[in-house]
C-alpha angles and dihedrals in degrees: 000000000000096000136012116219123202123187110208128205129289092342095058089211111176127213133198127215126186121235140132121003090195090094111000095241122186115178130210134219141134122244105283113219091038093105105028131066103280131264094347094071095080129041126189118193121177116208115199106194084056087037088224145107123241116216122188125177130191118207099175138346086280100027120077135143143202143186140153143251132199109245139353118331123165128195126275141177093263097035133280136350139187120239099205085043151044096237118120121189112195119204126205134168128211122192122219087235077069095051095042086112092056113105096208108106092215104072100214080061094049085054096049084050089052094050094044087054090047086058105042083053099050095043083042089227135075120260119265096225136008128199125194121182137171116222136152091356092302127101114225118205129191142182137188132202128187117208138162079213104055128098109253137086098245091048087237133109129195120188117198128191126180095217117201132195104219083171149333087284114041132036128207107230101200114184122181121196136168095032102150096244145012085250095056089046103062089043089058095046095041087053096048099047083046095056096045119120129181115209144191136232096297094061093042086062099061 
């Protein structure tokens, strides 16, 4: 995971953060909190008996997710961050109102669609190779550029996005950077998507 790209509201500016140079690894969301009602929309609770956090989102007045980390993260602008590490996961969220010009008829795959056009836009090229895989009820889709331009040592970059369907109508983009190893990596993934839960109205309310 060599850089971390998020892509922000309206302006679609872009930042680069350097991490790993195992796998040049770049990961997509959007801003978090750009379509949801501010700050309140993500809450992060550690809880140091579990040794874990505890993240909830709510998406509408009937639409809210959860899901749990290891260890301690605390909120950030661009998403979460652990404290004992240097690992981000950014969280976005895309409604299907946004996809309604993606031909795909699944809309996780329509997302992934949509963030691979935002990329080739914004890298001015196509991507050289493109991966799209089902787990743990997500879609991950990656991409990958070479360029003698690009900000990494190898010259490549791979973006990768878990992409999940909440609803028919909204989909959770969860980007990791800046795990240790690729290893590392795939377990916290595999733990998070494992973890997620998506909940009604009763649970919203809390």
């Amino acid at each position: 995971m060599a850089s971390m790209m998020w892509r922000g509201a309206g302006t679609r500016a872009i930042v680069l953060v350097a991490g790993l140079a195992v796998a040049p690894m770049v990961h997509a969301a959007n801003d978090p909190l750009d379509r949801i009602d501010g700050t309140e929309a993500i809450q992060a609770r550690f809880d140091a008996a579990a040794h874990q956090t505890q993240v909830s989102g709510k998406v509408a007045s009937d639409l809210c997710y959860s899901f749990a980390l290891p260890e301690e993260w605390r909120l950030t602008e661009a998403g979460l961050k652990a404290v004992a590490s240097n690992a981000h996961l950014s969280i976005g969220l895309r409604s299907a109102e946004e996809l309604r010009d993606m031909p795909q008829p699944d809309l996780a795959i329509r997302d992934a669609a949509a963030l691979q056009r935002d990329y080739e836009e914004l890298l001015g090229q196509p991507a050289q190779s493109v991966s799209l895989s089902s787990e743990a009820g997500a879609t991950r889709w990656s991409a990958t550029w070479i360029d003698v331009n690009l900000p990494t040592t190898s010259r490549a970059m791979t973006v990768e996005t878990l992409i999940v369907p909440l609803s028919s109508e909204w989909v959770l983009e969860l980007s990791l950077s800046g795990v240790e190893s690729r290893e590392a990596y795939e377990a916290l993934a595999w733990r998070l998507l494992a973890r997620l839960k998506v909940e009604g109205r009763a649970a919203c309310r809390n």
